[in-house]
Structures are given as structure tokens and as C-alpha cells.
N, CA, C and O atoms as CSV, one atom per row, in Angstrom:
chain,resi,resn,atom,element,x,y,z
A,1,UNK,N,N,90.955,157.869,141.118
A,1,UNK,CA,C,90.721,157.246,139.839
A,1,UNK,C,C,89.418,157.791,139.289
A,1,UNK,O,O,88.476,158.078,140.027
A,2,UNK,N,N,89.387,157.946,137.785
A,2,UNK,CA,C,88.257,158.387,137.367
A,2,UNK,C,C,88.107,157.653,135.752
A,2,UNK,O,O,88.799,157.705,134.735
A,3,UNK,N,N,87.193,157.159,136.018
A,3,UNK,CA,C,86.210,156.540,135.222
A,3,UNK,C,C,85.538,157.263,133.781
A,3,UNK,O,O,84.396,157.672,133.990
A,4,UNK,N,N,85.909,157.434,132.725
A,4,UNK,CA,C,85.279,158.346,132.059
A,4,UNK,C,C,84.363,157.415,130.821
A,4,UNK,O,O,84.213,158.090,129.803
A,5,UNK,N,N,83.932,156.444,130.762
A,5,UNK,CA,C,83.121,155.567,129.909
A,5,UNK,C,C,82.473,154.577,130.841
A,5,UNK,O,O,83.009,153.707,131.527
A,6,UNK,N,N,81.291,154.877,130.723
A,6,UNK,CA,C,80.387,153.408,131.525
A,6,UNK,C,C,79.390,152.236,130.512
A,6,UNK,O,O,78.908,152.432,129.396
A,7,UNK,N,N,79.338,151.332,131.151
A,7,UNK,CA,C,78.615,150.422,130.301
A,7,UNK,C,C,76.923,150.878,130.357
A,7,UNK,O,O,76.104,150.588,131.230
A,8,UNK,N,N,76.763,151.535,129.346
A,8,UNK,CA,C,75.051,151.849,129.435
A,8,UNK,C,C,73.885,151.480,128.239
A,8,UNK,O,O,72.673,151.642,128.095
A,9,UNK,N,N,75.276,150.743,127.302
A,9,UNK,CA,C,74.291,150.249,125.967
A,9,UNK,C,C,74.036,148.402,126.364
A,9,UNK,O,O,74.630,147.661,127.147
A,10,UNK,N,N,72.995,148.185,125.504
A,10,UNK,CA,C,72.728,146.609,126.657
A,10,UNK,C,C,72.608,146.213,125.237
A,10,UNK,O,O,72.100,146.869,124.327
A,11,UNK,N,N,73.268,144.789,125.171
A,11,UNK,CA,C,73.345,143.803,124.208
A,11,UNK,C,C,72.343,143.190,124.713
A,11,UNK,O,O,72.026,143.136,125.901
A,12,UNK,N,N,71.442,142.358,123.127
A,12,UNK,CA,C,70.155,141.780,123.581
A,12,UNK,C,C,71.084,140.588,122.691
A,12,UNK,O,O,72.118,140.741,122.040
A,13,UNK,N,N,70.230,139.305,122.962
A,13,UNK,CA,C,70.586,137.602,121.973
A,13,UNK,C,C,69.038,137.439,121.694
A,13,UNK,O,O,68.166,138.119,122.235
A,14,UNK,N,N,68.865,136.603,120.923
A,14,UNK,CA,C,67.472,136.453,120.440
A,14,UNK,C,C,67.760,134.634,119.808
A,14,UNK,O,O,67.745,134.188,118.661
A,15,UNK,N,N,67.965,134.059,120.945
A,15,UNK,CA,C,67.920,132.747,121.054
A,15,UNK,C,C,67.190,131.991,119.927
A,15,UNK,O,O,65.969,132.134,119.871
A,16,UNK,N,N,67.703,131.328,119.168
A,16,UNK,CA,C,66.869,130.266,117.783
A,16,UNK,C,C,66.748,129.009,118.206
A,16,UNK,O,O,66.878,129.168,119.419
A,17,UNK,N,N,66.571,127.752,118.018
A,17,UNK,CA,C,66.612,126.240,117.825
A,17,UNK,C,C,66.909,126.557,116.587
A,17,UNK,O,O,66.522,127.415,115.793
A,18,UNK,N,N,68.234,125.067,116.564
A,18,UNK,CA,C,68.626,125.149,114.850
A,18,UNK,C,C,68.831,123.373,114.999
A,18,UNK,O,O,69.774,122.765,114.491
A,19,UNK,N,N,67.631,122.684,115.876
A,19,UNK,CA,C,67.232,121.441,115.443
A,19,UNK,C,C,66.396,120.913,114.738
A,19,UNK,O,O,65.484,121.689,114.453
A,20,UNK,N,N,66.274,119.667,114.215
A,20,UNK,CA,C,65.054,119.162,113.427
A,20,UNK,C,C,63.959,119.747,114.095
A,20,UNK,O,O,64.078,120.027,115.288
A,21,UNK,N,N,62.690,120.016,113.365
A,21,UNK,CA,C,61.293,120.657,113.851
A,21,UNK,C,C,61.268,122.046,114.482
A,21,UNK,O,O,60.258,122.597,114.918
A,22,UNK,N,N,62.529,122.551,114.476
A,22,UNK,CA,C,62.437,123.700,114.891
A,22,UNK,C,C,61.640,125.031,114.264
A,22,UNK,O,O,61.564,126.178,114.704
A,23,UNK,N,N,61.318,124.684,113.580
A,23,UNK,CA,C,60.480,125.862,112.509
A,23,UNK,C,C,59.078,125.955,113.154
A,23,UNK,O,O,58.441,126.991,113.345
A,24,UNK,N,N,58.668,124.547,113.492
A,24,UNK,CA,C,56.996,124.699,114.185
A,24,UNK,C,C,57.223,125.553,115.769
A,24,UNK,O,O,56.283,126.126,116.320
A,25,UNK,N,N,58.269,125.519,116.200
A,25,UNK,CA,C,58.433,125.774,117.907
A,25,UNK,C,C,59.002,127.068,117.878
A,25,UNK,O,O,58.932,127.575,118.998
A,26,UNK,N,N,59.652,127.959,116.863
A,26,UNK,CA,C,60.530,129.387,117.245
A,26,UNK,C,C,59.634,130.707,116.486
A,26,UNK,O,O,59.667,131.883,116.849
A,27,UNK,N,N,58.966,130.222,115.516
A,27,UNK,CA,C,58.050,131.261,114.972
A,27,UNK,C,C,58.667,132.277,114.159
A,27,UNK,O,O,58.139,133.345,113.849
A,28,UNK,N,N,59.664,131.933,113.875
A,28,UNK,CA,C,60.912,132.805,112.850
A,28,UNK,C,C,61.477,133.906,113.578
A,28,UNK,O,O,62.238,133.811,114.540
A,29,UNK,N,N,60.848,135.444,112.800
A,29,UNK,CA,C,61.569,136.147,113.902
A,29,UNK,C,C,60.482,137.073,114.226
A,29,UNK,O,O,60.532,138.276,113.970
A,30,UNK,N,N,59.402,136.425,114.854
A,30,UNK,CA,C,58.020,137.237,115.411
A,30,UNK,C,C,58.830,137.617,116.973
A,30,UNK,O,O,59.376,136.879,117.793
A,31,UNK,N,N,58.639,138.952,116.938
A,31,UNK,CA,C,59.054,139.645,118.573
A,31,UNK,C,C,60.267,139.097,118.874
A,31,UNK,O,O,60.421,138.364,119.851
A,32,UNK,N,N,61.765,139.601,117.580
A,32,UNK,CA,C,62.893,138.925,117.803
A,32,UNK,C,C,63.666,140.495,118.887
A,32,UNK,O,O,64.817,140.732,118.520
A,33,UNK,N,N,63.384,141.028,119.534
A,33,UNK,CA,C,63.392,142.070,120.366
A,33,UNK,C,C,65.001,141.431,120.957
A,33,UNK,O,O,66.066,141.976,120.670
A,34,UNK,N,N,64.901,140.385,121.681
A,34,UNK,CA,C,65.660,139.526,122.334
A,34,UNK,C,C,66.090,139.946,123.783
A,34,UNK,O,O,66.014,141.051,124.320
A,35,UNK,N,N,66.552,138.778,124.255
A,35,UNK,CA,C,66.985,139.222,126.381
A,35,UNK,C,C,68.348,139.621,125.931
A,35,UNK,O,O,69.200,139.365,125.080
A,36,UNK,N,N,67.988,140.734,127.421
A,36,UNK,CA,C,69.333,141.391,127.263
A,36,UNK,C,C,70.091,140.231,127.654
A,36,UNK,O,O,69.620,139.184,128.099
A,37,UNK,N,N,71.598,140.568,127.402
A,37,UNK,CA,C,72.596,139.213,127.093
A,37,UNK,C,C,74.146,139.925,127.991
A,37,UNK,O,O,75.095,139.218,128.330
A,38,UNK,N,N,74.050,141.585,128.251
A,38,UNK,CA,C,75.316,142.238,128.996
A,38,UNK,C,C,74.919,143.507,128.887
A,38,UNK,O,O,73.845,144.054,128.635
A,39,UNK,N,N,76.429,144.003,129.223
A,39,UNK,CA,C,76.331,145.576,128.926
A,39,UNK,C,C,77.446,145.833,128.503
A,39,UNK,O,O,78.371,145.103,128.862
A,40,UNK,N,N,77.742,147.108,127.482
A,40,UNK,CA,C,79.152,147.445,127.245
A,40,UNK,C,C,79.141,149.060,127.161
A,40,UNK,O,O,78.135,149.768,127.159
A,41,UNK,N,N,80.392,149.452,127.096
A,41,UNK,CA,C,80.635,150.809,127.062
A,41,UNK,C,C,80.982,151.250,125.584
A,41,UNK,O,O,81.907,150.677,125.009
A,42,UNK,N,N,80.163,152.399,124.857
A,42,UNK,CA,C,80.433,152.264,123.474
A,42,UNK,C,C,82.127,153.881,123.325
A,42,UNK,O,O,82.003,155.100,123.448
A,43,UNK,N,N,82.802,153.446,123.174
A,43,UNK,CA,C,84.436,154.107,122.982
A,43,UNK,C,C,84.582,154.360,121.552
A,43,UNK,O,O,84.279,153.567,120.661
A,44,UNK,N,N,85.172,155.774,121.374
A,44,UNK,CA,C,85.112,156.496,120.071
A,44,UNK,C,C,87.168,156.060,120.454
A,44,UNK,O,O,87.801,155.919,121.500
A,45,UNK,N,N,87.610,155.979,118.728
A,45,UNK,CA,C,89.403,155.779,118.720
A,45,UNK,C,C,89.427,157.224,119.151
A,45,UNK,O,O,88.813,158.266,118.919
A,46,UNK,N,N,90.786,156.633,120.150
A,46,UNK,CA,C,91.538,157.905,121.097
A,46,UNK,C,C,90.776,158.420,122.248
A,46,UNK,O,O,91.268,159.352,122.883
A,47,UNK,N,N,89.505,157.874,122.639
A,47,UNK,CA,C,88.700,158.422,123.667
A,47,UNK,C,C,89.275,157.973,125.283
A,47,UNK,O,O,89.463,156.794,125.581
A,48,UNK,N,N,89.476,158.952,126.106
A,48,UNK,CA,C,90.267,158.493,127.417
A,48,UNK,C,C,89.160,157.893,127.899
A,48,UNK,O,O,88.012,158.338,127.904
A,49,UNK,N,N,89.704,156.486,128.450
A,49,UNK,CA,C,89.091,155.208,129.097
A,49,UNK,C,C,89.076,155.208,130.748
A,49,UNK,O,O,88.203,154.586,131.354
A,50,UNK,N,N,89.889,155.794,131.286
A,50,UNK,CA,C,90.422,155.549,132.596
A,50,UNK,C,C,91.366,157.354,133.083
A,50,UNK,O,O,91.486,158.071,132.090
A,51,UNK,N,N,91.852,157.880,134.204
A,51,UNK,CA,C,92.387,158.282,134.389
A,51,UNK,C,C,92.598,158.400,136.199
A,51,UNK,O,O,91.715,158.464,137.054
A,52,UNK,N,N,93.850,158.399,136.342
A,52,UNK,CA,C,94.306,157.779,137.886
A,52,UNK,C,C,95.835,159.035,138.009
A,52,UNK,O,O,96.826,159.356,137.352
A,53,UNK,N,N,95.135,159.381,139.329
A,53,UNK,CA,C,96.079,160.772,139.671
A,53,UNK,C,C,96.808,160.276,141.297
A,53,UNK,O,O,96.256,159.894,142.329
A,54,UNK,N,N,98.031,160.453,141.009
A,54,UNK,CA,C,98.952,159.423,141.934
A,54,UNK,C,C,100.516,160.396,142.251
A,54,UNK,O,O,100.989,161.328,141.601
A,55,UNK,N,N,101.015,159.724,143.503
A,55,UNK,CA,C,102.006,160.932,143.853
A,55,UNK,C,C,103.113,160.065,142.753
A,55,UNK,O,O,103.162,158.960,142.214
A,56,UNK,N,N,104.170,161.685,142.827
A,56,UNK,CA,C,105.046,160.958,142.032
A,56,UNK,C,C,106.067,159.453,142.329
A,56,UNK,O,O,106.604,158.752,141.472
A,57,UNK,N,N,106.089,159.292,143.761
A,57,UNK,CA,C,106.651,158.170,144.417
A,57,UNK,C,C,105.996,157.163,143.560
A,57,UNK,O,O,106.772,156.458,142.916
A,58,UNK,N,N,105.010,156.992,143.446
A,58,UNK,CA,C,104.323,155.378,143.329
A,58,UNK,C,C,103.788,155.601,141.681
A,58,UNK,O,O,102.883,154.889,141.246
A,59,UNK,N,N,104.435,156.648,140.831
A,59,UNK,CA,C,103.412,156.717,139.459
A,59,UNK,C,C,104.180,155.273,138.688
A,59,UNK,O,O,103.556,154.618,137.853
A,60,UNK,N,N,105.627,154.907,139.118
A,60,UNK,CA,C,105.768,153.618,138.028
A,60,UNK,C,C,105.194,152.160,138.786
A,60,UNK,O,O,105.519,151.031,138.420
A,61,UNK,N,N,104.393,152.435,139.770
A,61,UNK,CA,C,103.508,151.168,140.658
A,61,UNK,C,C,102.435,151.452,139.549
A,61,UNK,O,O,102.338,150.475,138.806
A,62,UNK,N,N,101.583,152.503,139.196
A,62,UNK,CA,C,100.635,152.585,138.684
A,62,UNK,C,C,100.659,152.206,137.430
A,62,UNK,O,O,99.743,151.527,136.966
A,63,UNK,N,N,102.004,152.700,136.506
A,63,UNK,CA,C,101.854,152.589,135.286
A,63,UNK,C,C,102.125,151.138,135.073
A,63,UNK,O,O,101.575,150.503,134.174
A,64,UNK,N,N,103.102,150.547,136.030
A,64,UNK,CA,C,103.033,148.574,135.964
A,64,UNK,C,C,102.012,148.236,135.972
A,64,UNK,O,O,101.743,147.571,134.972
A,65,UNK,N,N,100.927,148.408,136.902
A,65,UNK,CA,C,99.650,148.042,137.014
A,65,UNK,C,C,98.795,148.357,135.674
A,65,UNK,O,O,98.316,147.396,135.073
A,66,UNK,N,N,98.518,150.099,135.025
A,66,UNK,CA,C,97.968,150.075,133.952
A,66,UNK,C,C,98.374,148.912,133.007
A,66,UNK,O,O,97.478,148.265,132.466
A,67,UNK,N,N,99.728,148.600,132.771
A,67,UNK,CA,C,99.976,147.961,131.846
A,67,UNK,C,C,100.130,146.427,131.602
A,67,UNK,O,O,100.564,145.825,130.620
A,68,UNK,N,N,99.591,145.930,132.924
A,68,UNK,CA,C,99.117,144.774,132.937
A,68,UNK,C,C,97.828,144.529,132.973
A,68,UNK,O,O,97.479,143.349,132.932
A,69,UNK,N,N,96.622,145.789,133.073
A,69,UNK,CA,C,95.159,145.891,132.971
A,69,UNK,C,C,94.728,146.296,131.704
A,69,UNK,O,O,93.596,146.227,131.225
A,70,UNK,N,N,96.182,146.903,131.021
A,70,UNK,CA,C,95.401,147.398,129.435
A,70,UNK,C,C,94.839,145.955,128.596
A,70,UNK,O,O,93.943,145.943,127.751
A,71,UNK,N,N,95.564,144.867,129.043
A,71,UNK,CA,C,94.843,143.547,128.135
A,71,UNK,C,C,93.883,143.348,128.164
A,71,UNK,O,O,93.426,142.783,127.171
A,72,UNK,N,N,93.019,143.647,129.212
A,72,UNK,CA,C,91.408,143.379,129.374
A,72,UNK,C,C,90.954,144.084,128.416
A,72,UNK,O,O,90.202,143.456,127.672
A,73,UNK,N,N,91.136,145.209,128.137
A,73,UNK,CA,C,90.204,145.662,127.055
A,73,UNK,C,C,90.467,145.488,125.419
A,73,UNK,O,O,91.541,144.971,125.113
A,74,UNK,N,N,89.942,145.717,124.793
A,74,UNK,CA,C,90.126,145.342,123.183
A,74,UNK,C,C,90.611,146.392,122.621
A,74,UNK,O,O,90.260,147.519,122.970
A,75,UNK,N,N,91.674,146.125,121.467
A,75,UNK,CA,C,91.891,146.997,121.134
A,75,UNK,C,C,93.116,147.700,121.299
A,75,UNK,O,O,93.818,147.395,122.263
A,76,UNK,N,N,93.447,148.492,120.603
A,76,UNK,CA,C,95.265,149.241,121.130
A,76,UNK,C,C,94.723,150.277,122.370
A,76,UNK,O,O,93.729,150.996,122.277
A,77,UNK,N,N,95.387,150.203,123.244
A,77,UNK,CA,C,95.525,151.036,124.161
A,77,UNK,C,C,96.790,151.730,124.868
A,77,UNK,O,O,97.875,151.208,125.123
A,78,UNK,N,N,96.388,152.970,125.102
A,78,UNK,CA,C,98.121,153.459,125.427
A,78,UNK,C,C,98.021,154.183,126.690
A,78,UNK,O,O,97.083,154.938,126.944
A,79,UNK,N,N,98.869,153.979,127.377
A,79,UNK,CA,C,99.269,154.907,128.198
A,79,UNK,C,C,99.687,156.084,128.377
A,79,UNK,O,O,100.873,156.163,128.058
A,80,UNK,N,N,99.005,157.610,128.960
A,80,UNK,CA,C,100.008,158.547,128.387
A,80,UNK,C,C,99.490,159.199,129.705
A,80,UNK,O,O,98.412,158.947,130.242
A,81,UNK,N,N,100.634,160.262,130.226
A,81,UNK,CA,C,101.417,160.934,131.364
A,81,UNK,C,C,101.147,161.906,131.018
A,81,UNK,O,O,101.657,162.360,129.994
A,82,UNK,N,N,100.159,162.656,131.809
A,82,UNK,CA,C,99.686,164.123,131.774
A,82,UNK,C,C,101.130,165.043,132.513
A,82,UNK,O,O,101.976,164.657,133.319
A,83,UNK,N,N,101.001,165.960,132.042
A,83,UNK,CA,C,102.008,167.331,132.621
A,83,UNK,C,C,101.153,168.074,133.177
A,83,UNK,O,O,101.696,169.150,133.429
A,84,UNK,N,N,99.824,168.058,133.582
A,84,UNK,CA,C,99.296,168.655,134.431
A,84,UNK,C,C,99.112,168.057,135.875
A,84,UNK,O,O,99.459,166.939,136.254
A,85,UNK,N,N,98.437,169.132,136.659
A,85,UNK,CA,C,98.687,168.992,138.310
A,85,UNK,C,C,97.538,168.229,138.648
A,85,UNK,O,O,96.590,169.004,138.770
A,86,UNK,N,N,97.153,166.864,138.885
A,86,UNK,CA,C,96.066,166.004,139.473
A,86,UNK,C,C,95.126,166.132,138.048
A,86,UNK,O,O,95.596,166.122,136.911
A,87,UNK,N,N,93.525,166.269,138.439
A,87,UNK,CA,C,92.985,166.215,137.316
A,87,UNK,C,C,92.680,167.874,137.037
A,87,UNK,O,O,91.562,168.076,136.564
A,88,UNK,N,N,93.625,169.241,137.293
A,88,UNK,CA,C,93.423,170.616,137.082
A,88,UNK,C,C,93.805,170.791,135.804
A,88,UNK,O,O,94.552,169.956,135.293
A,89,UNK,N,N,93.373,171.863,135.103
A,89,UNK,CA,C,94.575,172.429,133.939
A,89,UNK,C,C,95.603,173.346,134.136
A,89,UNK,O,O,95.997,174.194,133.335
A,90,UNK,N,N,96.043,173.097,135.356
A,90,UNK,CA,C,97.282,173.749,135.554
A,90,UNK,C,C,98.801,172.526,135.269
A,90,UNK,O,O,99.077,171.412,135.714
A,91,UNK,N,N,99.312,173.251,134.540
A,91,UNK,CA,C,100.930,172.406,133.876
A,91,UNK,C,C,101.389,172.712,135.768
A,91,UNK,O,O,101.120,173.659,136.507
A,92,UNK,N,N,102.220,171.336,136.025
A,92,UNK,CA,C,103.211,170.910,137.233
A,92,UNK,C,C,103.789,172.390,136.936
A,92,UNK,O,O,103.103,173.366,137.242
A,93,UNK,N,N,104.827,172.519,136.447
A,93,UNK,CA,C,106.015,173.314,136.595
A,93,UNK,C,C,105.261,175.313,137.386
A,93,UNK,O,O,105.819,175.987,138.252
A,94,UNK,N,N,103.894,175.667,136.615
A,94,UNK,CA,C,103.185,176.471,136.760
A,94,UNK,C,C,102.506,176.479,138.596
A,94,UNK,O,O,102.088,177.442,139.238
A,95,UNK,N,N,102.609,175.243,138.947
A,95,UNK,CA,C,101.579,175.309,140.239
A,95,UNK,C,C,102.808,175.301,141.288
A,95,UNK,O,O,102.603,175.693,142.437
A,96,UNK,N,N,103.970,174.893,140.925
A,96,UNK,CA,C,104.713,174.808,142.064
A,96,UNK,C,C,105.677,176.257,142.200
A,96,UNK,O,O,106.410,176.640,143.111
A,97,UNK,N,N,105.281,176.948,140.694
A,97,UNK,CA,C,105.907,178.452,140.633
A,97,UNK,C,C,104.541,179.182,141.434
A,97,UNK,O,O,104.710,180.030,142.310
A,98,UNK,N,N,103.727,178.906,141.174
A,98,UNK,CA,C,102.245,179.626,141.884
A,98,UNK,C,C,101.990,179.169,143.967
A,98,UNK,O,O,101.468,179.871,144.833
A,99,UNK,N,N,102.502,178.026,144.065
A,99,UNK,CA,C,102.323,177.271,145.488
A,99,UNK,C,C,103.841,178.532,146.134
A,99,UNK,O,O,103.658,179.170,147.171
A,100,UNK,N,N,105.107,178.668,145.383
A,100,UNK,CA,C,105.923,179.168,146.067
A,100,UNK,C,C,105.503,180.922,146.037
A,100,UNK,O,O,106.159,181.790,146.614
A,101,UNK,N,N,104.740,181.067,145.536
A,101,UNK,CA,C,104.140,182.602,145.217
A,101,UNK,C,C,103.160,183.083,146.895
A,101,UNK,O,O,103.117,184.050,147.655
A,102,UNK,N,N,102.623,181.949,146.800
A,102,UNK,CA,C,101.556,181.409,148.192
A,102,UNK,C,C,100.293,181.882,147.260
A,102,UNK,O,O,99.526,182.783,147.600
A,103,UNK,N,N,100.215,181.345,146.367
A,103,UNK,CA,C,98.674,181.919,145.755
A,103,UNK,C,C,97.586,180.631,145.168
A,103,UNK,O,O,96.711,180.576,144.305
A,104,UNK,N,N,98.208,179.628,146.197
A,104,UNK,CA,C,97.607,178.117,146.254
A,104,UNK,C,C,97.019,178.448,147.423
A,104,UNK,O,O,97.625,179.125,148.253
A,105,UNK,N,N,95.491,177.912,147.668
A,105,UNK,CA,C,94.622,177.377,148.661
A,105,UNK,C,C,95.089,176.216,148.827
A,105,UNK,O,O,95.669,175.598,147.935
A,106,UNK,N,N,94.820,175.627,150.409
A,106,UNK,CA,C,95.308,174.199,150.654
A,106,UNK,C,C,93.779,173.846,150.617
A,106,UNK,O,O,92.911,174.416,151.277
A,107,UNK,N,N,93.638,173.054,149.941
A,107,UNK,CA,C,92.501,171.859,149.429
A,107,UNK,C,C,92.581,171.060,148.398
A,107,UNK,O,O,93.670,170.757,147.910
A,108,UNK,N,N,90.876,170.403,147.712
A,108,UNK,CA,C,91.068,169.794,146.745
A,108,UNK,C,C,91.295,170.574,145.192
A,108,UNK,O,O,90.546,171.470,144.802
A,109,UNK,N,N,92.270,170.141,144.534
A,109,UNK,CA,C,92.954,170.540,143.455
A,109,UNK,C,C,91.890,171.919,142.758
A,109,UNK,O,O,92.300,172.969,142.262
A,110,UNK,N,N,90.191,171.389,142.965
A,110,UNK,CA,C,89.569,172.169,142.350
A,110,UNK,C,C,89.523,173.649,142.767
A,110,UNK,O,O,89.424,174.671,142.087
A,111,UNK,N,N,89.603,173.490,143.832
A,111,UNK,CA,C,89.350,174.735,144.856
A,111,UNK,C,C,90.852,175.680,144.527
A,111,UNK,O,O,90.817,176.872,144.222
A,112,UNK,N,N,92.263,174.787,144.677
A,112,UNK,CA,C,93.073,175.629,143.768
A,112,UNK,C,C,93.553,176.164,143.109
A,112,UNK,O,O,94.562,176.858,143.241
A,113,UNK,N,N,92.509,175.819,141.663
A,113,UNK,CA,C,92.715,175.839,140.614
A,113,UNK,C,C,91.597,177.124,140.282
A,113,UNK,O,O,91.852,177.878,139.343
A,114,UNK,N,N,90.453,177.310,141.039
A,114,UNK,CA,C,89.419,178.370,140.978
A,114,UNK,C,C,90.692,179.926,141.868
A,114,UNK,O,O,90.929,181.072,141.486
A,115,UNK,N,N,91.068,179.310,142.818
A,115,UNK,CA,C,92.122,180.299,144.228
A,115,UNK,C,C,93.149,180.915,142.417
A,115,UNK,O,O,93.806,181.956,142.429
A,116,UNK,N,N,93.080,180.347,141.587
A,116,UNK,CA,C,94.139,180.571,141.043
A,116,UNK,C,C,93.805,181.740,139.848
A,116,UNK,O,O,94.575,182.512,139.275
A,117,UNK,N,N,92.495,181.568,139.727
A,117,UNK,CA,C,91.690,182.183,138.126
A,117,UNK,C,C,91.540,183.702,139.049
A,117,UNK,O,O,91.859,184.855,138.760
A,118,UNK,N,N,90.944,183.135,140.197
A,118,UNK,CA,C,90.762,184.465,140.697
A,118,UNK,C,C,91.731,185.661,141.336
A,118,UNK,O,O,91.493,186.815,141.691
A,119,UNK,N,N,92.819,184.923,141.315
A,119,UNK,CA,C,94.116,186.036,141.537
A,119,UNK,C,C,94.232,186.512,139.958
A,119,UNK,O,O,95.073,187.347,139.625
């Protein structure tokens, strides 16, 4: 799984009294700076949120799961099914014509995908 947005912008609150006499006790908005209050991740429309590389056996376990986790976040969110091999830019159909060639390294995807530039 890979993570491509983190929470690194920090929401501040800047707490008021909005009771009787409150005007002598809050000082308006002298050093309204405010405590941080969270954190969020700031997302441009269409920006990939998440990405999870899974064998083909279990990809409709995953996509049930995405699609009961897309509610947490705000906003339209979609699901969409890469045609490439793990997180490489090699298209499926290309790596398994290249793996039967034998011009795949056995490792991580990256290392095959470099085994591959350099043939």
C-alpha cells in the first residue's frame, strides 16, 4: 500500500467567550494566532489518494474493502484499476511477454523494471 497525501497542514481554533462580560476577558483578536485544533491533508480534484498493489486472486477483496473506506473521506472518490505491473510502468500484458522472453530479474518490481530499460 502506498500512501501518496499526508496530513502536514495544521488547523489552528482561536477560542472566543460569546457570554455576558466577555469583551473585558478575550481582548478581541490580540494574538488570535490560535491552538492547533488537527491536521489534514490538502488534495488537488483527481489527485491519487491511496494506491494498493495486490495479486489478482484477492483484487475484488480489495476493491470491496476500498469501497467501503471511500466514505471516510469527503468528497467523490473513485476507484480505478491500473493495467500496469505493481507500482512499475510496465503494461501487464508487456511484462509477462518480457518474463517469458527471461529478460525479468526475480526481485522487487523496481529492480525489474530497471533489468528491463537496460536490455
Amino acid at each position: 500500500m502506498h500512501v501518496h497525501v499526508h496530513p502536514f497542514h495544521i488547523l489552528r481554533i482561536n477560542k472566543m467567550l460569546s457570554c455576558a462580560g466577555a469583551d473585558s476577558s478575550r481582548l478581541g483578536c490580540m494574538g488570535a494566532w490560535g491552538k492547533s485544533y488537527g491536521t489534514v491533508a490538502q488534495v488537488n480534484i483527481g489527485q491519487i489518494i491511496l494506491s494498493i498493489r495486490c495479486k489478482d486472486s484477492n483484487a475484488h477483496v480489495i476493491q470491496d474493502a476500498l469501497r467501503l473506506a471511500r466514505y471516510k473521506f469527503p468528497g467523490r472518490r473513485k476507484i480505478i484499476i491500473s493495467k500496469k505491473w505493481g507500482f512499475t510502468n510496465v503494461n501487464r500484458e508487456e511484462r509477462l511477454r518480457l518474463k517469458e522472453d527471461k529478460r525479468v530479474l526475480q526481485g522487487p518490481p523496481e529492480a525489474n523494471l530497471r533489468a528491463q530499460l537496460r536490455a
